[in-house]
VEXDREN-2710 file (C-alpha; in Angstrom, 1 decimal):
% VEXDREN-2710
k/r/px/py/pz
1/UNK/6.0/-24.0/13.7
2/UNK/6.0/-19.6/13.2
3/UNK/2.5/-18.9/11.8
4/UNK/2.8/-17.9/8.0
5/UNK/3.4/-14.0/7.4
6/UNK/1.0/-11.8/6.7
7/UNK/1.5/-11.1/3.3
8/UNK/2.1/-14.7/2.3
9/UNK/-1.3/-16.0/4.3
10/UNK/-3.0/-13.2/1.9
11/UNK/-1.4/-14.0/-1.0
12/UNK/-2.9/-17.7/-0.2
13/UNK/-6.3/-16.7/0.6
14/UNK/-6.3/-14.7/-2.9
15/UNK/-4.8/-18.2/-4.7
16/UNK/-7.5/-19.8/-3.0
17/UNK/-10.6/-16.9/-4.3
18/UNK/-9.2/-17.9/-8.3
19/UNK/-9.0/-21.2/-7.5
20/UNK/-12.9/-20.9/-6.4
21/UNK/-13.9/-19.0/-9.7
22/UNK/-12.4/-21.7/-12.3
23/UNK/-13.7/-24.4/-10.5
24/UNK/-17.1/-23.3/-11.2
25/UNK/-16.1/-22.9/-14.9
26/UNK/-14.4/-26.2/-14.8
27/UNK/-17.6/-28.1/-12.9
28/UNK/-20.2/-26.6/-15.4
29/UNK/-17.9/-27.4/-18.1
30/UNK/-17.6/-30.8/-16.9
31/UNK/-21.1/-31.1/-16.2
32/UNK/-22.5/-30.0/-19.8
33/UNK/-20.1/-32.7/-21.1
34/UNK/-21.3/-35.7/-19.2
35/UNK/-25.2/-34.9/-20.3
36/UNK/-24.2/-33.5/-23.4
37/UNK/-21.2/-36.3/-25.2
38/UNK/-23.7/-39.2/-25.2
39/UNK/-26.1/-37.1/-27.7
40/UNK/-23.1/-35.5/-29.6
41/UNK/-20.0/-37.8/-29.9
42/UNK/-23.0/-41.3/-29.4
43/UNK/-20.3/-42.1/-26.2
44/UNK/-21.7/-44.2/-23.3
45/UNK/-21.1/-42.8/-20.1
46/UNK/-22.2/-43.6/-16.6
47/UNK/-24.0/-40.1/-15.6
48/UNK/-25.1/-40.6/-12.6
49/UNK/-22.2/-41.3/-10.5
50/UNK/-20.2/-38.4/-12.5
51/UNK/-23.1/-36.5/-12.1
52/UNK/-23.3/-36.8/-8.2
53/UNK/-19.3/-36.3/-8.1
54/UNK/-20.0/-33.4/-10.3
55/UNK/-23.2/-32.1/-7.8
56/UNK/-21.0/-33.0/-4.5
57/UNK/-17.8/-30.6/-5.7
58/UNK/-20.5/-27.7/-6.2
59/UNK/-21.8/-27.7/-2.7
60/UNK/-18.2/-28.2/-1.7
61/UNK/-17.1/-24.9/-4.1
62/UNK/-20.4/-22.9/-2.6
63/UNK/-19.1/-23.8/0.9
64/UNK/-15.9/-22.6/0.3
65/UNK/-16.7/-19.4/-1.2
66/UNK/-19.2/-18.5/1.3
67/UNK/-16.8/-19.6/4.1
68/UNK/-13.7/-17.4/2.5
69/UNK/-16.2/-14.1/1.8
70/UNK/-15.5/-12.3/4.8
71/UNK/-11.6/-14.1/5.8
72/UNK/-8.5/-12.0/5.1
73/UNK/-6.0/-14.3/5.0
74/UNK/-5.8/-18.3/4.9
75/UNK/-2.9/-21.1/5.9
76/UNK/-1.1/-22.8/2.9
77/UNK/-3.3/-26.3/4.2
78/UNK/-6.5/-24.7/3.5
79/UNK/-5.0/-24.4/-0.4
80/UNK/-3.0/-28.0/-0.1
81/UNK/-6.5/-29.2/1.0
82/UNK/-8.6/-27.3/-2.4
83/UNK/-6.0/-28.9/-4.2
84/UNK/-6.1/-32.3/-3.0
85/UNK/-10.2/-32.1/-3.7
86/UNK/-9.7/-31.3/-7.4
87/UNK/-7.5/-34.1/-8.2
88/UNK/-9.8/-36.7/-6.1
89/UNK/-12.3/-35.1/-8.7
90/UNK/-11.0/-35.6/-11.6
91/UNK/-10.1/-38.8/-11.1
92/UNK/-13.2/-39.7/-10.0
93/UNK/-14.5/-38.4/-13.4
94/UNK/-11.7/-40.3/-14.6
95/UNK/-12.8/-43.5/-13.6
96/UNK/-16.1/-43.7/-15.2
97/UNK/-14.7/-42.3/-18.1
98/UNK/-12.1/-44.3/-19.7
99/UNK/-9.2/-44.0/-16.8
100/UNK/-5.8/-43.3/-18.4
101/UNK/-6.9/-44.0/-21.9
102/UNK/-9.2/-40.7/-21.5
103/UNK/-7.0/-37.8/-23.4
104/UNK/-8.7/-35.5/-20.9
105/UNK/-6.1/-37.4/-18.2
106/UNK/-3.9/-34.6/-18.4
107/UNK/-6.4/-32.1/-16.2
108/UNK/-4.5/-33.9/-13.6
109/UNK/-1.3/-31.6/-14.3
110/UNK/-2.7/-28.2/-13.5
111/UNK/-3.8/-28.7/-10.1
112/UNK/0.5/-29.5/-9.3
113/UNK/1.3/-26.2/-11.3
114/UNK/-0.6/-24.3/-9.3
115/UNK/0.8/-26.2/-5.9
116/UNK/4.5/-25.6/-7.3
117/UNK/3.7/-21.7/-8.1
118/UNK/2.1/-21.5/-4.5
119/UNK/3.1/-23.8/-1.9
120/UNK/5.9/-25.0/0.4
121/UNK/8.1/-27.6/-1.1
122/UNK/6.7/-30.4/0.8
123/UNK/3.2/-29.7/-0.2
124/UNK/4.0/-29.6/-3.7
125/UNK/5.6/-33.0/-3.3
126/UNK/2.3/-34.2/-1.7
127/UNK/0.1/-33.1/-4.4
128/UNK/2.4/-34.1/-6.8
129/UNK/2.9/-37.7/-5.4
130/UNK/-1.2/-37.8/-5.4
131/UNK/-1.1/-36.8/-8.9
132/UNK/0.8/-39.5/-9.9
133/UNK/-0.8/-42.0/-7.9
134/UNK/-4.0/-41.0/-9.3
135/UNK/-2.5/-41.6/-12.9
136/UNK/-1.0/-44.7/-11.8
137/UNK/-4.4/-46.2/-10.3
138/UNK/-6.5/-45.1/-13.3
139/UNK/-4.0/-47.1/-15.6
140/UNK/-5.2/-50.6/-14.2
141/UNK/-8.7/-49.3/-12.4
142/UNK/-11.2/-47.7/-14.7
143/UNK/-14.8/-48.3/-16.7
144/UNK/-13.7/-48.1/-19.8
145/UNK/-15.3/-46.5/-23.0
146/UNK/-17.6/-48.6/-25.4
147/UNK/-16.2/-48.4/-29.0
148/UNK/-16.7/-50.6/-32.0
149/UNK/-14.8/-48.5/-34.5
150/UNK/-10.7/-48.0/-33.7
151/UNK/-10.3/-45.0/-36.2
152/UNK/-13.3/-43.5/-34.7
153/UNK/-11.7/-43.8/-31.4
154/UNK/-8.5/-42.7/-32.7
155/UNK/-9.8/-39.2/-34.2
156/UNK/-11.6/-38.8/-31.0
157/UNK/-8.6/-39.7/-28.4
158/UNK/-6.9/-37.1/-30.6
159/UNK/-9.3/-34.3/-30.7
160/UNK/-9.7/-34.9/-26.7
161/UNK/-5.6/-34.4/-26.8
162/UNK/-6.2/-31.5/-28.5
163/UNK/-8.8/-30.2/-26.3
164/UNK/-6.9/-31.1/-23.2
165/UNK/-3.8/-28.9/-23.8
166/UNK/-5.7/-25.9/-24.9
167/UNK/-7.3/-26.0/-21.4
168/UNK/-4.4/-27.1/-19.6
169/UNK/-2.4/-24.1/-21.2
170/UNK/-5.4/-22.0/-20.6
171/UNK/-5.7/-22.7/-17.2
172/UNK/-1.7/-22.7/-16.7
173/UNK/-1.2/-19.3/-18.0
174/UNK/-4.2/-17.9/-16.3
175/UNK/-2.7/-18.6/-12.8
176/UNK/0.8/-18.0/-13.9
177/UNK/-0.6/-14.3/-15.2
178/UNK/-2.3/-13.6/-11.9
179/UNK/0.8/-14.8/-9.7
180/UNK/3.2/-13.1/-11.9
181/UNK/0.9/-9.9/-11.1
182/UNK/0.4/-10.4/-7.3
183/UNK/4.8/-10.7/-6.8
184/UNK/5.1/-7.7/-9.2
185/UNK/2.6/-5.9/-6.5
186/UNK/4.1/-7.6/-3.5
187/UNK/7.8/-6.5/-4.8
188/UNK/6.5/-3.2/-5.3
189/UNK/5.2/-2.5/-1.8
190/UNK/8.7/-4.2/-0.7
191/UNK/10.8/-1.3/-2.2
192/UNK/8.2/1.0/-1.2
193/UNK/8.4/-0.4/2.6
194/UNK/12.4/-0.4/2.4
195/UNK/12.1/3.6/1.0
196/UNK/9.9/4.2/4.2
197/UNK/12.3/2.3/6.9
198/UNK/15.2/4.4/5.3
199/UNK/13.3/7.6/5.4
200/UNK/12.0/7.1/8.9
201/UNK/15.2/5.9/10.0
202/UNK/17.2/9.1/8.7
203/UNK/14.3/11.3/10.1
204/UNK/15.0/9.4/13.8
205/UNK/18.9/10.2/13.5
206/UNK/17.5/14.1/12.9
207/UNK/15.0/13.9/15.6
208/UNK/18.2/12.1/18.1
209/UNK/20.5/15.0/17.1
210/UNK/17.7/17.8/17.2
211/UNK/16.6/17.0/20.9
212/UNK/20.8/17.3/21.4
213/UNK/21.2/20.0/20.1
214/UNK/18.1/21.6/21.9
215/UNK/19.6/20.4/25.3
216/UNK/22.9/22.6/24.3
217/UNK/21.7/25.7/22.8
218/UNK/19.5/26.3/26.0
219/UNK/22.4/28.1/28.1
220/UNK/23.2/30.2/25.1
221/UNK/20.2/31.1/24.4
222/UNK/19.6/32.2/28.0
223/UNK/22.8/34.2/28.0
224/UNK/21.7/35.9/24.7
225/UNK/18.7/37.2/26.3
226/UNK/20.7/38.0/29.5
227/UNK/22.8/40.1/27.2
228/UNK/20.2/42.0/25.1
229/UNK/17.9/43.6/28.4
230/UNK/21.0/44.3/29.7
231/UNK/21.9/46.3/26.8
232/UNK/18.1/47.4/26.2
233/UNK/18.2/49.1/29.6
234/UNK/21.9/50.8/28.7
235/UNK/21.6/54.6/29.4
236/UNK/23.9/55.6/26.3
237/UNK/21.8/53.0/23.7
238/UNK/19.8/55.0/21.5
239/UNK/15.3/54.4/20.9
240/UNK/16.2/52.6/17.4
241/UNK/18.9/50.3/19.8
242/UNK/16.8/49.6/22.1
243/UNK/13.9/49.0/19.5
244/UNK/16.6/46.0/18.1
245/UNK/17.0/44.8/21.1
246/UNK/13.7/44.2/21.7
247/UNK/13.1/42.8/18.8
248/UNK/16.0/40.9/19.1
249/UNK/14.9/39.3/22.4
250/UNK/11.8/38.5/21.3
251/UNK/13.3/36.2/18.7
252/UNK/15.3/34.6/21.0
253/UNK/12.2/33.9/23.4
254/UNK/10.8/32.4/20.2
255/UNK/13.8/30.5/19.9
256/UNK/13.6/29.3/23.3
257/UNK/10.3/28.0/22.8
258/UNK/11.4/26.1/19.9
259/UNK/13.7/24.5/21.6
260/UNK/12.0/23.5/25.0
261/UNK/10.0/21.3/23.0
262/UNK/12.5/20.0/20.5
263/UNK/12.7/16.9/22.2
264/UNK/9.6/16.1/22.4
265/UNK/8.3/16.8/19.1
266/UNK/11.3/14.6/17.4
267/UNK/9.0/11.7/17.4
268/UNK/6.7/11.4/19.7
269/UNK/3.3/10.2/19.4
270/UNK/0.2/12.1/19.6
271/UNK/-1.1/12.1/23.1
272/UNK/-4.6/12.0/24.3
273/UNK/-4.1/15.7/25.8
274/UNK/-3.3/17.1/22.5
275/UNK/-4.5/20.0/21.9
276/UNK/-7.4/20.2/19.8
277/UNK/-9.0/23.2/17.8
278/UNK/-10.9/24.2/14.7
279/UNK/-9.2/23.9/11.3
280/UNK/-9.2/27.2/10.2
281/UNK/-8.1/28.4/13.8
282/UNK/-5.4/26.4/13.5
283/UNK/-4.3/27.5/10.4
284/UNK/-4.6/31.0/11.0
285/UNK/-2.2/30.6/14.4
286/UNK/0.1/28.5/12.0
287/UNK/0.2/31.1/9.6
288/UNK/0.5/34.4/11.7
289/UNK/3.2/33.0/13.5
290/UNK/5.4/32.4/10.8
291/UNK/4.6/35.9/9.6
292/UNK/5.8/37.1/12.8
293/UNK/9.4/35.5/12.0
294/UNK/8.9/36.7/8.3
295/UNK/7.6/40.0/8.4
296/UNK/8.9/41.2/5.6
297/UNK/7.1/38.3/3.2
298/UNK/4.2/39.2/1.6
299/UNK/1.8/35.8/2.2
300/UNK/-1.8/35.3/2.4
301/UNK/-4.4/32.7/3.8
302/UNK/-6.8/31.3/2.1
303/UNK/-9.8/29.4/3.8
304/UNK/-11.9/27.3/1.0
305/UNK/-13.5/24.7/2.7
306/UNK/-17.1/23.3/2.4
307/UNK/-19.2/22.1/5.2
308/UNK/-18.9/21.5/8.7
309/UNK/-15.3/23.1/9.7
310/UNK/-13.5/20.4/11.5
311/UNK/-11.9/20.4/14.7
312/UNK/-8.0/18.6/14.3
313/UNK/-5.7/17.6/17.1
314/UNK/-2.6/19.5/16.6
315/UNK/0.0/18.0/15.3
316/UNK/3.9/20.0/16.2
317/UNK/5.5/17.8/13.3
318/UNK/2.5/18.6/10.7
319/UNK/2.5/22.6/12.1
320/UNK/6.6/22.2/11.4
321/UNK/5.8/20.7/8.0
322/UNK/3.9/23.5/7.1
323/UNK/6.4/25.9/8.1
324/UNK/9.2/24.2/6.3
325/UNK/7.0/24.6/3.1
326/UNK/6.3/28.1/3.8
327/UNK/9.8/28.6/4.4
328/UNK/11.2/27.2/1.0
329/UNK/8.3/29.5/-0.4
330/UNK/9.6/32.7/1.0
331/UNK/13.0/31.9/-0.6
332/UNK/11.8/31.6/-3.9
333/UNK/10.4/34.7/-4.3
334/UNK/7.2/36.8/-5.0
335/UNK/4.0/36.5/-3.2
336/UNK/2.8/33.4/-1.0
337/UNK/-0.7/32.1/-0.7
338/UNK/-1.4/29.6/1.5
339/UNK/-4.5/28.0/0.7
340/UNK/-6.6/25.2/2.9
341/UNK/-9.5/23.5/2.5
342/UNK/-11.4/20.7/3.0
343/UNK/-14.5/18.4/2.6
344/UNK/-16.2/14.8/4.0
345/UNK/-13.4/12.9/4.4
346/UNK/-9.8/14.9/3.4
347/UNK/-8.2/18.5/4.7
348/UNK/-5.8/19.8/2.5
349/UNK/-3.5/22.5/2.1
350/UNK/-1.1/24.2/-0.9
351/UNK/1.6/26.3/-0.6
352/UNK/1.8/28.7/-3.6
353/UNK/5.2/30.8/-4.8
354/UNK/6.0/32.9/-7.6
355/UNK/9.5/32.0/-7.6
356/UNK/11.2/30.5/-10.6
357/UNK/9.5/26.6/-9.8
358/UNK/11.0/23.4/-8.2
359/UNK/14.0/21.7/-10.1
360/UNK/13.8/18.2/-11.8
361/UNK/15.5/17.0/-9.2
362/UNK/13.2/18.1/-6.3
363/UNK/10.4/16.8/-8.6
364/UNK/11.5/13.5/-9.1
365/UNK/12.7/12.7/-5.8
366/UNK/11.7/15.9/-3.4
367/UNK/11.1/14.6/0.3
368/UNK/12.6/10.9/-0.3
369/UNK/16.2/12.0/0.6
370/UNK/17.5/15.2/2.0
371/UNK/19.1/17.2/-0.5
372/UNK/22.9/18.7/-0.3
373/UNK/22.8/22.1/2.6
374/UNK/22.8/25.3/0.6
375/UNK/23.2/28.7/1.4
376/UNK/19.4/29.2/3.1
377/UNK/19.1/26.0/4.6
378/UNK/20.1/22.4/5.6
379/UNK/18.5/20.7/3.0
380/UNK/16.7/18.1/4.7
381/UNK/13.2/20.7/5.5
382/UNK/11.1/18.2/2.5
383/UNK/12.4/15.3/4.0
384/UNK/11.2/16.1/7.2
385/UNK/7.7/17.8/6.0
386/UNK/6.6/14.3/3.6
387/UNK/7.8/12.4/6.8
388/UNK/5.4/14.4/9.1
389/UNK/2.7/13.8/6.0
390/UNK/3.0/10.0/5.9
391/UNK/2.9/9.0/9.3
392/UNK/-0.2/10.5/9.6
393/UNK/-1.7/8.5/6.4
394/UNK/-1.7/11.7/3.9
395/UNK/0.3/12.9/0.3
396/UNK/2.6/15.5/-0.6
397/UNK/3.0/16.3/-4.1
398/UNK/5.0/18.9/-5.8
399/UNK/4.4/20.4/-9.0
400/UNK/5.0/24.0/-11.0
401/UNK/1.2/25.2/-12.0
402/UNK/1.8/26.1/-16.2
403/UNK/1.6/30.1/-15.4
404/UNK/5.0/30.0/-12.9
405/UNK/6.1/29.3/-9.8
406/UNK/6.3/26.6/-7.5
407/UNK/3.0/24.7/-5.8
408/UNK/3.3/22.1/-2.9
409/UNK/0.0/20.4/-2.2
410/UNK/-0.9/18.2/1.2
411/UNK/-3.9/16.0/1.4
412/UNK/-4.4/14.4/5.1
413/UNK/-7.2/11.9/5.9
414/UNK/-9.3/13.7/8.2
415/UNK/-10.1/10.6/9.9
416/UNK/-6.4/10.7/11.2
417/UNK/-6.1/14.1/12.8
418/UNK/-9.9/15.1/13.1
419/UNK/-11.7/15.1/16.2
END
């Protein structure tokens, strides 16, 4: 037999935590009855055996809590078992209380509620069957209650009806409420997990065709720059030629250096080489190499952190993040400031335009699917940056600040890519 998942052995051990915290309700509820009816309602009842039932399902209930404080999970017989114990209880308290002709019988029912809102089929047919048993038995095996006046015990047998349905629906509704609330959450972080599997699996196509497409554009590349020293050392090519040139074959050695590590930055794990360096280092190299590819964009760093500066293990997908950020920055418009900080236990970094803000659309749904190629790009640079983001435990959010412009915010655990 497969051990229970995860999710559903935690969802078990949390059943198991409520079912803890009404019993002790339900045994000091219980317990103030049995000393307190006699004096009240002038019932005869048998206290001491109910009482030592009552005494030996505390120490059972202390047991259990204390054994289930530090346990993150717990098998569907551990809950079968709790289960079992409260209707052996009850009809225990049954017994020296009237059996079946106690209105207060019906405390038998929410014990199989629960089982049917939490258990496998056959276990549900277990409890259920003791349940029924239980009824069964009390109906010819009980100590039945002294009573010399039949209206009397009428209006009581009544009021005990009444009082049994208000806690059965009480109880009833309480779990149904809290299981409602734990599937709501459960289904939640279901369509979130989905979101992630398509997103990562969409990023892994990209990284598949990226390292492809690294492998082709090598020999062009390295014809290019064959072409342009040739043509640099030309005689008959003027200083402002052969100032292009040079320029020219410096971006394609940039290029090239792109590429050579396509491959293995399309989704590989960090290694225990990486390279590892202060924060704001980091984050100045980041920055002044973009600026070398963009020198005609006015941006500017920021450093704002408090405290210790930490030392981070570079990360090419994060550093490529970045870039793609400061990239869809410099084609909005207007002045960039890139702006990093951090303090105990998060780094983060914003991106700051002055262009004319992000669209609804990127808003609502910027980095969860790549968005149509457009004339400056392919469309898929958020996609690949919140990817980066969450795989290392951290948030991107995207917002336009109320006096213009566009403002994309990261927030990284430091305990992920810190030192």
């Amino acid at each position: 037999m497969l051990p229970p998942p995860a999710a559903d052995a935690a969802e078990t051990l949390t059943s198991i935590r409520r079912l803890v915290v009404v019993r002790w309700w339900v045994l000091a509820t219980a317990a103030a009855a049995v000393l307190t009816v006699p004096l009240l309602l002038d019932i005869a009842l048998p206290a001491p055996p109910m009482l030592a039932a009552i005494a030996l399902a505390l120490g059972w209930n202390a047991l259990t809590a204390r054994r289930l404080a530090a346990a993150i999970d717990a098998a569907a017989a551990e809950l079968f078992s709790q289960l079992c114990l409260d209707l052996v209880l009850f009809s225990v308290l049954l017994f020296f209380s009237g059996g079946a002709t106690n209105p207060l019988v019906s405390l038998l029912l929410p014990p199989v509620a629960v089982a049917a809102l939490t258990l496998p089929p056959r276990l549900v047919a277990a409890v259920a069957t003791l349940a029924v048993g239980a009824y069964s038995l009390l109906m010819v095996s009980f100590v039945p209650l002294p009573f010399d006046d039949p209206a009397r015990a009428t209006r009581l047998h009544l009021g005990g009806m009444w009082l049994t349905f208000v806690v059965s629906v009480a109880l009833i509704g309480w779990f149904i409420l809290r299981m409602t609330a734990t599937i709501r959450s459960r289904d939640a972080e279901l369509a979130h997990a989905r979101e992630q599997a398509l997103r990562d699996e969409r990023v892994l196509a990209l990284g598949t065709l990226a390292a492809g497409a690294a492998h082709e554009l090598g020999t062009p590349l390295a014809t290019m720059a064959v072409l342009a020293g040739e043509l640099e050392h030309d005689a008959a090519a003027t200083p402002a030629t052969r100032a292009d040139l040079a320029l020219l074959r410096e971006q394609i050695a940039h290029c090239k250096r792109i590429i050579s590590g396509l491959a293995e930055r399309a989704g590989a794990e960090r290694a225990e080489h990486a390279e590892r360096m202060r924060c704001d280092e980091w984050l100045a190299v980041v920055h002044a190499g973009w600026l070398d590819l963009r020198g005609d964009v006015d941006c500017r760093l920021e450093i704002v952190g408090t405290g210790a500066t930490p030392r981070v293990v570079v990360e090419p997908t994060l550093e490529q993040g970045i870039v793609n950020l400061l990239n869809n920055a410099a084609r909005a418009g207007g002045q960039i400031t890139m702006r990093a900080g951090w303090d105990e236990a998060t780094l983060f970094l914003e991106v700051r335009d002055h262009g004319p803000g992000f669209s609804e659309v990127v808003l609502r749904a910027g980095g969860s699917t790549p968005f149509p190629s457009h004339a400056s790009g392919s469309g898929i640079g958020l996609l690949l940056t919140r990817a980066a983001i969450d795989r290392l435990g951290g948030r991107l959010t995207l917002s336009n600040p109320p006096d213009g412009g566009a403002l994309a915010r990261i927030e990284l655990p430091l305990a992920r890519i810190a030192l």
